[in-house]
N, C-alpha and C positions, 0 to 999 in steps of 0.2 A: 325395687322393681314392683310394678303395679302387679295386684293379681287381675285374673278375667274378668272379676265380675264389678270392678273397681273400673278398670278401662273401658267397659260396656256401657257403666255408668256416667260418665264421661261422656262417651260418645253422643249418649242416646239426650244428656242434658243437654248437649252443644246443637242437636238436632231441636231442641225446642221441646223435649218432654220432659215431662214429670214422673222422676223416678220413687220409686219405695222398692224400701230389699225387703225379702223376708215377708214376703204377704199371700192371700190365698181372693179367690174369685171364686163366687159360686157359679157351678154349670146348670144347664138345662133341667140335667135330674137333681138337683139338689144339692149335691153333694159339693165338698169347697176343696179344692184342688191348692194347694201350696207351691210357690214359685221361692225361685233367688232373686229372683228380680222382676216387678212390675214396674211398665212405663206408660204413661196415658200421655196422649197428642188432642187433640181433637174428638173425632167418634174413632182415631186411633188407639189399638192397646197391642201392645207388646209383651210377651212372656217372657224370660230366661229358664230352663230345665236343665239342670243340671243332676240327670237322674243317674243311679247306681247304673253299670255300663250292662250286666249282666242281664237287667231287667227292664233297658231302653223301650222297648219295643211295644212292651207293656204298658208301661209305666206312660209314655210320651203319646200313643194313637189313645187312647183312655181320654187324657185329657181335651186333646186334638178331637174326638168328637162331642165331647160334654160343651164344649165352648168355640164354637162353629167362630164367633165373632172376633177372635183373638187369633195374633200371628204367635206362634209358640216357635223358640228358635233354642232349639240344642248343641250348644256347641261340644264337637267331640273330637279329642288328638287326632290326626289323622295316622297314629302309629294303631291306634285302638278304635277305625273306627272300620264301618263293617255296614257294605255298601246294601241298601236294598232297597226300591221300584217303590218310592212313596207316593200315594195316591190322593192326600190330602193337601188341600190350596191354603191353611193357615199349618201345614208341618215345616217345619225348614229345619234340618237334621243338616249342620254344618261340619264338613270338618275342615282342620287347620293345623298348623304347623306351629306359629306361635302367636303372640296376643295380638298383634302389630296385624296381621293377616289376618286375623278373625275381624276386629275393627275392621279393617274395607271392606269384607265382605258385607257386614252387617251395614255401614253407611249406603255399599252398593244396592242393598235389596231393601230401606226404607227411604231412598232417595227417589220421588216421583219422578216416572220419564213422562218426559212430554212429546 
């Protein structure tokens, strides 16, 4: 069985990006912010956060304003995930049920509508 971030990778290559696991982007203030997964498209970038559940909130709006130009996408259980009024246009705090279902989603939200 693939794991999330195997299948993400996957997806996001089939899409036409260029993925790296395990890397970090510097923000606005300086400071370099660590992902599981970066993918570059174009003047596209894409994050994966996979941050400790407890300290989401923290952890995910932090970097969501250091790096205004990156879509940050958290994928979280929907047994654990814990709903709240996100105000930010590159946060996408997803949740899901299994790997299969996180993939459409994610295909559905960097598919350009025309």
């Amino acid at each position: 069985m693939k794991s999330l971030i195997e299948a993400i990778r996957g997806k996001l290559e089939e899409m036409g990006f260029k993925v790296v696991l395990n890397s970090a982007l510097k923000g606005i203030s300086g400071i370099e912010h660590r992902f599981e997964l970066l993918a570059y498209k174009e003047e596209n970038v894409v994050c994966v956060d996979i941050p400790n559940p407890s300290f989401i909130f923290l952890a995910v709006y932090g970097k969501a304003i250091d790096l205004p130009w990156v879509k940050i996408l958290v994928p979280v259980k929907e047994d654990n995930f814990y709903y709240c009024n996100y105000t930010m246009d590159n946060l996408f705090v997803i949740p899901y049920g299994n790997i299969e279902e996180f993939v459409k989603k994610l295909e559905e939200l960097l598919t350009p509508r025309s």
